[in-house]
N, C-alpha and C positions, 0 to 999 in steps of 0.2 A: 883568705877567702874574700870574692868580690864583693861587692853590694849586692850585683845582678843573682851572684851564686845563695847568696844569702834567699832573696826574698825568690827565687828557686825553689829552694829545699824546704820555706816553709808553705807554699804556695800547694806541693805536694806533700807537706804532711795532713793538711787540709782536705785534700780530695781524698785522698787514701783511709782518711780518720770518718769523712763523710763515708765512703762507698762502704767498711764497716758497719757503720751505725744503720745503714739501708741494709743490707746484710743482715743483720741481728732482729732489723724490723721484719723483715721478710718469714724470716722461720719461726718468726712467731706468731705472725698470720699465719702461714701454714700448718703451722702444730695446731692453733685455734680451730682450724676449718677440718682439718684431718682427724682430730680423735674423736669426733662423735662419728665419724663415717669406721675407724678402723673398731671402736667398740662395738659398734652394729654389726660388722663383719664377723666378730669374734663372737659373737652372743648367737650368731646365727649358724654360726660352723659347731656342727654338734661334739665330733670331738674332741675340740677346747673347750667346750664348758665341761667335757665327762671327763678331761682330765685337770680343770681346774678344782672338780670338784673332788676329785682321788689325793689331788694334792692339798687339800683343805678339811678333810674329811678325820673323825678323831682316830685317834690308833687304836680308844678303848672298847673293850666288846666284853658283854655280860655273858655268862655263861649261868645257865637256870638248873635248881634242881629237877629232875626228871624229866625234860626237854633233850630233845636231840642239838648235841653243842657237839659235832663231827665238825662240821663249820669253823669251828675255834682251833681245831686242832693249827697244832705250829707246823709246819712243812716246808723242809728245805728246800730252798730255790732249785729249779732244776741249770745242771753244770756249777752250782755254787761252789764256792770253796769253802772248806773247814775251817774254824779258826781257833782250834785245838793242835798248840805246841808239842814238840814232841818231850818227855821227861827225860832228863841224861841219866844216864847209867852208874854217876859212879859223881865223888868228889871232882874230882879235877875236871871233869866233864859238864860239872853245874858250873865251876868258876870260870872255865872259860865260855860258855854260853849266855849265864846271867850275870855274875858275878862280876866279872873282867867289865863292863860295862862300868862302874865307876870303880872299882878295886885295881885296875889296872891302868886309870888318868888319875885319879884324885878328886873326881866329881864330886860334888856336896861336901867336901870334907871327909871323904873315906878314906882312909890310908890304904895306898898303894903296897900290894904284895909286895912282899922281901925289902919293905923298908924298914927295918930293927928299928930306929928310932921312933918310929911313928908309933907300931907295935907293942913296943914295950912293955907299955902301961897299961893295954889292953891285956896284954900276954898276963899281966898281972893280978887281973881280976879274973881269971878263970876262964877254962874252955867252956864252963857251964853257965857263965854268966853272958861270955862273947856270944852264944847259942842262944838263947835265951835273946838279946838286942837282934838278934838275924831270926827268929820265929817269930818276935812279937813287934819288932820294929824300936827307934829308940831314937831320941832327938836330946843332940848335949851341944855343948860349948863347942867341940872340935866340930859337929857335923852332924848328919840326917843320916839314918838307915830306915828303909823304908822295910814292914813285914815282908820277911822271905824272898827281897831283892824285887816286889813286884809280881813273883811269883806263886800266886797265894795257891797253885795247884802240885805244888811239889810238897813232895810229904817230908815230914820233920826229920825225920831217920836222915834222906838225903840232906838236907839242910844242914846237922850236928856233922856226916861225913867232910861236907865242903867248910864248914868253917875249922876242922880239925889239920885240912887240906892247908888251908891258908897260912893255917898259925904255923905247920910244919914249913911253910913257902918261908915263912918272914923272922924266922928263929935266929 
């Protein structure tokens, strides 16, 4: 590279490092001069303040003895959706809906259906104890079961069926 090429490219890192640094000065005069004019606009626009204040406003609401608390009633959004799962029917139908969820990768340390070795040793301490770490939840050395996969609205009955499921899967 020449001389000429040389003090070129630094001639232009120069002016370009300058028109930045005017640039950066710029919008900060502007932001300076601009937010006392755009927070006047906002303060005077009645519907941003009444939904700054919805969104800042607490969630808690007293309700009195013998006062009318209609007002308090909880009320489903209208077109909301439900967020009530459906319950399976049957074992095999919990494991593959909740269950398979880490019983079928190995997540947390669960051992994967129909792997006998993993099994084993569980298989060993009883269908009533493996029940019992699937209703009440159970944290060891090999892994994390969390109570009832998560599921804390499926009833126990279902729960003893799918872990009877499983042990039958991995014999």
């Amino acid at each position: 590279m020449s001389k000429q090429d040389h003090h070129f490219f630094n001639m232009l890192s120069v002016v370009i490092g300058g028109l930045v640094a005017v640039a950066i000065v710029l919008f900060g005069i502007a932001h300076l001069i601009g937010t006392p004019f755009e927070r006047a606009r906002s303060e005077a626009d009645s519907s941003v303040a009444a939904e700054a204040a919805a969104n800042t406003a607490s969630p808690a609401r007293v309700a009195l003895a013998g006062a009318d608390n209609r007002a308090l009633a909880i009320v489903a959004a209208s077109g909301g959706v439900r967020a009530a799962l459906a319950v399976p029917a049957n074992g095999e139908q919990t494991f593959r809906a909740v269950c398979s969820a880490c019983h079928a990768t190995g997540v947390g340390g669960a051992p994967k259906v129909g792997d006998r070795a993993a099994w084993a040793p569980r298989i060993g301490q009883g269908t009533a104890r493996l029940t019992e770490h699937a209703l009440k939840g159970f944290t060891g050395k090999s892994g994390v079961m969390i109570p009832k996969g998560g599921r804390s609205d499926l009833p126990d009955e279902l729960i003893r069926e799918t872990v009877e499921y499983m042990v039958k899967m991995s014999r």
